[in-house]
C-alpha positions as CSV (number, residue, x, y, z in Angstrom):
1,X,125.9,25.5,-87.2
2,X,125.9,23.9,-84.0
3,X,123.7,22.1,-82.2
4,X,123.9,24.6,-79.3
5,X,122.9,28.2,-80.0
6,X,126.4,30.4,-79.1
7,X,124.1,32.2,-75.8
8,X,123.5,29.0,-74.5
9,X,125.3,28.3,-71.5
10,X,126.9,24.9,-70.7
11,X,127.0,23.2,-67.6
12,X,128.9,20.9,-66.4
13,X,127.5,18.0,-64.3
14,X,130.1,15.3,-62.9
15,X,128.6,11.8,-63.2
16,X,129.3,9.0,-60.8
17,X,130.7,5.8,-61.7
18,X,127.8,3.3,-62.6
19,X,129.0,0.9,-60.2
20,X,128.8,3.7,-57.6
21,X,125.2,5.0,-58.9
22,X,123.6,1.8,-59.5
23,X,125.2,-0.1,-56.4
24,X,124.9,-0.6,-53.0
25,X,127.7,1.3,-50.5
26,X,129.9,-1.8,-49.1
27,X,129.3,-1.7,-46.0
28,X,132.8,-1.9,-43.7
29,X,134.3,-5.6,-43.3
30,X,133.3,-6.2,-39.8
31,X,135.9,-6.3,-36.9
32,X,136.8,-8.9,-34.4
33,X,134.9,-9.3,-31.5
34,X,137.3,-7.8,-28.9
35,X,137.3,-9.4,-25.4
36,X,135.6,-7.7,-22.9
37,X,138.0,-6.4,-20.4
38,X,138.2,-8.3,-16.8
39,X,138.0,-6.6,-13.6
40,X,141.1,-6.9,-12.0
41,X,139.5,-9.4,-9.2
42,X,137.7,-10.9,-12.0
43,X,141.0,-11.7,-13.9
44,X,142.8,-12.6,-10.6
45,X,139.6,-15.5,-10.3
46,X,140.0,-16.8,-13.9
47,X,144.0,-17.1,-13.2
48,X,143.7,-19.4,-10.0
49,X,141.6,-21.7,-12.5
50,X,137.8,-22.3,-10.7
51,X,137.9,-25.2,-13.3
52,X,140.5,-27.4,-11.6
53,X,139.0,-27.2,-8.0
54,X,137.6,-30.4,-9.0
55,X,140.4,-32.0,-8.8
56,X,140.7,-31.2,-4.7
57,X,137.9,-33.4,-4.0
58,X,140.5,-36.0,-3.9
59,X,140.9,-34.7,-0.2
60,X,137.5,-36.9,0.6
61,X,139.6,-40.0,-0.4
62,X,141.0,-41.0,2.4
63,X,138.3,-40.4,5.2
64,X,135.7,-42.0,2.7
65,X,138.3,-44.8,2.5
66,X,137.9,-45.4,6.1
67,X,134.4,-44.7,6.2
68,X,134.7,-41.9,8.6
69,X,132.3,-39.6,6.3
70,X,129.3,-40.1,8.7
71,X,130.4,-37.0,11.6
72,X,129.8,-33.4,11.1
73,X,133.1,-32.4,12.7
74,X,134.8,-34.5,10.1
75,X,132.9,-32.8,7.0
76,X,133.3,-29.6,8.1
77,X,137.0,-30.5,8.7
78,X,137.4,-31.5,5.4
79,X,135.8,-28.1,4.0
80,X,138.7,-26.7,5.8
81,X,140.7,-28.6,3.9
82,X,139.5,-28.7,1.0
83,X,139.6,-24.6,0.5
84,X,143.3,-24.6,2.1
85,X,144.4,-26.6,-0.6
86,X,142.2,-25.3,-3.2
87,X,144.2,-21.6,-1.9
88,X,147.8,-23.5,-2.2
89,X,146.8,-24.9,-5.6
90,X,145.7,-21.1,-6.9
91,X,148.9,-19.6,-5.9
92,X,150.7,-21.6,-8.1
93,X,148.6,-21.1,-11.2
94,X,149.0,-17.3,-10.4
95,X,153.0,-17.7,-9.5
96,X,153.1,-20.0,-13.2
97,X,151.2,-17.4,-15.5
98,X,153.4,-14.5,-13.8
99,X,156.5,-16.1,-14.2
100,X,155.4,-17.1,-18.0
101,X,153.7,-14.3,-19.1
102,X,156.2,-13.3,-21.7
103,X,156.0,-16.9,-23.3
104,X,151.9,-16.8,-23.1
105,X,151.6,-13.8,-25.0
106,X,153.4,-15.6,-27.7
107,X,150.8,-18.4,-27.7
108,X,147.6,-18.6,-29.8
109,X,145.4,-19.7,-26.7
110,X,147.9,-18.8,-23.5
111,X,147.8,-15.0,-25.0
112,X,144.1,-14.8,-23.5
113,X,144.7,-15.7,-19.9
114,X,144.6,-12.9,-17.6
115,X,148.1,-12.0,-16.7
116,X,149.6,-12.3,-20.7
117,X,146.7,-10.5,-21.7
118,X,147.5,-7.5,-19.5
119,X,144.1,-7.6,-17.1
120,X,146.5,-8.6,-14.3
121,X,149.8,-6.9,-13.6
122,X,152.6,-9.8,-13.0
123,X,153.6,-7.7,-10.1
124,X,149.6,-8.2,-8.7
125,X,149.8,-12.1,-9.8
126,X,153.3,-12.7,-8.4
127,X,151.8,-10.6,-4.5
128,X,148.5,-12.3,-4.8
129,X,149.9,-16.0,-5.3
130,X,152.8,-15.3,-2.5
131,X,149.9,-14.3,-0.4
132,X,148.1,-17.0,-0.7
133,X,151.5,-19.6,0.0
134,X,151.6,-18.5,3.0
135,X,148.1,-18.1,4.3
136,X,147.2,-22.1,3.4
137,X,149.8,-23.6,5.7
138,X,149.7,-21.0,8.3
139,X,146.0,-21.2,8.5
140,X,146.3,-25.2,8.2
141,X,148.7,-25.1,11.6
142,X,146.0,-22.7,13.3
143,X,142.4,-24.6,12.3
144,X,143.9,-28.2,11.3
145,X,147.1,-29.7,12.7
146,X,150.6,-29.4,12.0
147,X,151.2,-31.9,10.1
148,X,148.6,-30.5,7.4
149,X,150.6,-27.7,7.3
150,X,153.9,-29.3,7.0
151,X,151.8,-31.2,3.7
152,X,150.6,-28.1,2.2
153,X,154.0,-26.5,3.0
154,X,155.6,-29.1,0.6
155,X,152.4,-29.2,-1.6
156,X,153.6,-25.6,-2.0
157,X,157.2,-25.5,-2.4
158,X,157.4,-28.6,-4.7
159,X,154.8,-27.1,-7.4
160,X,157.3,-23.8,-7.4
161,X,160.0,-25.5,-8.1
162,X,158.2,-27.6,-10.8
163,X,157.4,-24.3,-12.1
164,X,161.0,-22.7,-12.0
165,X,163.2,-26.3,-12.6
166,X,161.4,-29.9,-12.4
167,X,158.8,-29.2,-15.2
168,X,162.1,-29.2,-17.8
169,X,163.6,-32.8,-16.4
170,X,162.4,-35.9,-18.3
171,X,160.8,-38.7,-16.1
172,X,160.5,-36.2,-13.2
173,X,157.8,-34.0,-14.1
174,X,155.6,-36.9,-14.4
175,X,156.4,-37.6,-10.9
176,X,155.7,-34.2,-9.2
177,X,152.6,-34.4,-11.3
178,X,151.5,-37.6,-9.9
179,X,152.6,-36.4,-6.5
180,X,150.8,-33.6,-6.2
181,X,147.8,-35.9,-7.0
182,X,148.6,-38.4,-4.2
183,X,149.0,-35.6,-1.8
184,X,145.4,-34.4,-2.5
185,X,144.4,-37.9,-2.1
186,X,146.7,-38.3,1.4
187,X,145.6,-35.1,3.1
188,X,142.5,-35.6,4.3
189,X,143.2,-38.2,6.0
190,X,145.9,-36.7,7.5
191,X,143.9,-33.8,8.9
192,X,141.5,-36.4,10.5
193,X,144.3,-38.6,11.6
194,X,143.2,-41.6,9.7
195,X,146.3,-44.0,8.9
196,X,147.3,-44.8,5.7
197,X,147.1,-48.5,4.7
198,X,149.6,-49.0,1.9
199,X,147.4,-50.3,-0.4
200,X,145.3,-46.7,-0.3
201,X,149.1,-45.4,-0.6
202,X,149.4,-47.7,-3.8
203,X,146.3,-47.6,-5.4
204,X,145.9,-43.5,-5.1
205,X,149.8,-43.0,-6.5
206,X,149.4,-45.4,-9.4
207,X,146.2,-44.4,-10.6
208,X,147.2,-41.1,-10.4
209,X,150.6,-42.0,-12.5
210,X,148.1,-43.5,-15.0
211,X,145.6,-40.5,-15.8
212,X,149.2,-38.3,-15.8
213,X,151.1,-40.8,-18.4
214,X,147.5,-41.4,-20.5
215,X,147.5,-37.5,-20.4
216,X,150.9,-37.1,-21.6
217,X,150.2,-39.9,-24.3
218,X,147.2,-38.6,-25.9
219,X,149.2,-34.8,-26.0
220,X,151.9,-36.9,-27.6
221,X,149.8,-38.5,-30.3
222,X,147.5,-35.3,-31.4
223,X,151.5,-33.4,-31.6
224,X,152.4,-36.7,-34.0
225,X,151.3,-35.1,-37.1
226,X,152.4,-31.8,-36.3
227,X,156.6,-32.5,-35.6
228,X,157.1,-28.5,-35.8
229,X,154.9,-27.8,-32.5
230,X,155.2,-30.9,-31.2
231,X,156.9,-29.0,-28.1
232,X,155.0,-26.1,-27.9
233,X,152.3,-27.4,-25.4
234,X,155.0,-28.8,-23.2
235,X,158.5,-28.2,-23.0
236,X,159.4,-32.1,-22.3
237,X,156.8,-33.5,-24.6
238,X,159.3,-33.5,-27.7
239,X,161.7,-35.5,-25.6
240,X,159.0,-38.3,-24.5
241,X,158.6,-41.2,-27.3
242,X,154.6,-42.1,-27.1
243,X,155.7,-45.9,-26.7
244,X,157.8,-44.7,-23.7
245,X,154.3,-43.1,-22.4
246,X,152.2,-45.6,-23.0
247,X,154.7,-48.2,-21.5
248,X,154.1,-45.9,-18.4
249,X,150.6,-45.6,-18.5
250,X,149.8,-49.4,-19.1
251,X,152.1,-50.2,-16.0
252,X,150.8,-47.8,-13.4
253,X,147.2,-49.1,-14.8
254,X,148.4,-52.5,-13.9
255,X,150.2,-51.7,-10.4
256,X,147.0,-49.6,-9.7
257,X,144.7,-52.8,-10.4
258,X,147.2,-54.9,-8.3
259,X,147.1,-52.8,-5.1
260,X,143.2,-52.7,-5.3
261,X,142.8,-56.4,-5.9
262,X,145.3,-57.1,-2.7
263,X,143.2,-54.2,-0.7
264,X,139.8,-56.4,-1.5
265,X,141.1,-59.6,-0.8
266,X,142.7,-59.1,2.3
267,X,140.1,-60.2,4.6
268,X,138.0,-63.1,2.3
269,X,134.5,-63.5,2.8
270,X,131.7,-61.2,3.9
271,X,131.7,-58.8,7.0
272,X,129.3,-58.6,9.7
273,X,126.5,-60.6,7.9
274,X,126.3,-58.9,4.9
275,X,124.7,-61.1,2.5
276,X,127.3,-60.2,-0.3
277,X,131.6,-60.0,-0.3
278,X,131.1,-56.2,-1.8
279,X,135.0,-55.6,-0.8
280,X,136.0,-58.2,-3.5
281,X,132.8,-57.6,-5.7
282,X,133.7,-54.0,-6.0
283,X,137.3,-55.4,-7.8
284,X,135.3,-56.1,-11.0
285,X,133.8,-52.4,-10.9
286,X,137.3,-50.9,-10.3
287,X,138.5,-53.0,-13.3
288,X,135.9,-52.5,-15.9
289,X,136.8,-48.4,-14.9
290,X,140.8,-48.4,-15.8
291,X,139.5,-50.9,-18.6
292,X,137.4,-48.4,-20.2
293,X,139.8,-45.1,-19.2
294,X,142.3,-47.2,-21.2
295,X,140.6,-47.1,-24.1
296,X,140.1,-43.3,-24.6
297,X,144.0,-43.4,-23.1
298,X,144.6,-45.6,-26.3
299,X,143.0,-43.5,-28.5
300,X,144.9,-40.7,-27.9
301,X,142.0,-38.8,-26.7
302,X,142.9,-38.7,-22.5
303,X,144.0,-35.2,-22.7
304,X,141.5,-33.8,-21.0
305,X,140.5,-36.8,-18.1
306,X,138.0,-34.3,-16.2
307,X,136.1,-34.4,-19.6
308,X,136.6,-38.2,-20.1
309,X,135.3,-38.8,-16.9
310,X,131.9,-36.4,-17.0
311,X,131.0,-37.1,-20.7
312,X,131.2,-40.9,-21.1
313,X,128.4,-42.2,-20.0
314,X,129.7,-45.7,-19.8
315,X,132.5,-44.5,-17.4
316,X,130.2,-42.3,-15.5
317,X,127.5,-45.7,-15.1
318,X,130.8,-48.1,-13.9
319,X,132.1,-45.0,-11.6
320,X,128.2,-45.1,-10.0
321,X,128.5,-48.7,-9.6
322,X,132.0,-49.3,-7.9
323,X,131.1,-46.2,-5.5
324,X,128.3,-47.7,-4.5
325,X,129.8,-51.6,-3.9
326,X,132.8,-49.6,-2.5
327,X,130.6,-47.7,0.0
328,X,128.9,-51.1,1.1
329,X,132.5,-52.7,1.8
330,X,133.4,-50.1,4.0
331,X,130.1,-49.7,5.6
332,X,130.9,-53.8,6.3
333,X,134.3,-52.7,7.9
């Protein structure tokens, strides 16, 4: 007899899987954060690079140089200058990441700028950057004088063809790097019609030469472990040898400090009664500054001098000090 009477019916119930019962639900692996899409003048912004206009404060060298700082014509001269070359500098970054947008999407950090990413048509980046070529020297000529122009002009044409050509010649790049720097550094002046002295000429191109080569360096010794993408930062930086670099960096430091010391100790003494030589006092400031550059240069870890400069503290306390001995020499003058 069975254990079921015959008129029973059976029914059939489908049990789950104990690890399906007795479980949780897995909840869905989660996703990668996606970038939030740029507006096109958004992406057009990030592309010009807000985070190098620092570097086109160097137009304020010159007239603080010659202490002609005081005037508001001359400050509000130099505001015009300062956005006409911030305007040339931006056209080349948008001109660069056009032309190498193809390469950037290949790269694990380039893929994300703007134009590679496909949040600014090349065609857009190539109009915008032509655009802006031409307005900076033809608005130079207009509010500034000609030969502001003609210095933007070849501010202009050399970074192209840095871009297209120079940035693949050994030795050369590091000079249209430099000289873009000095220009910065030269133009103010020029739009005030200050004259050069040679030793600004000097001391402005070598220093330059020195935060370019230290940059260089330190690329060159993080790459040193990793042969394989060694070049992938920078087409030329396979081809430099870090004791060639450093060679380079250690003598434009030294030219650098040369032209400075000459610059002080021009004129001996102390300047219409001031109680203190601050010219020549301001030497051991400027020295103590490439003296502690050079150690983060020797480290390897230059690669970023707009960070070296605002995060050491030490730097930043000896930068406070030589501006201050430097602006009591000139105010002496």
């Amino acid at each position: 007899m069975s254990e079921r009477s015959a008129g029973t019916t059976t029914t059939t119930t489908t049990v789950a899987p104990a690890a399906v019962i007795g479980q949780p639900r897995r909840a869905a692996p989660p996703r990668a954060p996606r970038r939030r899409p740029l507006s096109l003048p958004a992406g057009l912004l990030r592309t010009a690079r807000p985070r190098q206009w620092v570097k086109n404060v160097l137009v304020l060298a010159a007239p603080a140089a010659a202490g002609e700082l005081g005037s508001y014509r001359s400050l509000a001269q130099l505001a015009v200058v300062f956005v006409l070359f911030t305007a040339a500098a931006s056209a080349v970054y948008l001109i660069n990441d056009a032309r190498d947008a193809d390469a950037d999407r290949a790269h694990p950090v380039k893929c994300h700028r703007p134009v590679a990413a496909g949040q600014v048509p090349v065609p857009v980046a190539y109009a915008a950057g032509g655009l802006l070529a031409v307005l900076a020297p033809v608005t130079a000529a207009l509010l500034c004088n000609p030969m502001t122009a003609a210095l933007l002009t070849a501010y202009v044409l050399m970074q192209f063809a840095y871009c297209v050509r120079l940035k693949h010649v050994l030795v050369v790049d590091l000079v249209v790097v430099t000289t873009g720097f000095l220009m910065r550094a030269m133009i103010g002046g020029v739009a005030l019609h200050i004259p050069l002295s040679r030793w600004f000429l000097i001391t402005a191109g070598f220093g330059a030469l020195f935060m370019v080569a230290a940059k260089r360096y330190s690329e060159a010794v993080q790459m040193a472990g990793r042969p394989g993408k060694r070049g992938a930062t920078r087409a030329l930086l396979g081809e430099y040898t870090t004791g060639y670099l450093r060679f380079v960096w250690q003598l434009a430091a030294g030219v650098a400090v040369l032209g400075y010391c000459l610059w002080a100790l021009e004129s001996g003494g102390t300047a219409n009664g001031s109680l203190l030589p601050w010219r020549q006092l301001s030497m051991v400031a400027f020295i103590l500054s490439v003296l502690r550059y050079a150690v983060f240069a020797d480290r390897g870890t230059a690669g970023a001098p707009e960070d070296v400069v605002l995060r050491d503290r030490g730097l930043a306390v000896i930068g406070l000090v030589w501006v201050a001995m430097y602006g009591l020499a000139v105010a002496d003058l």
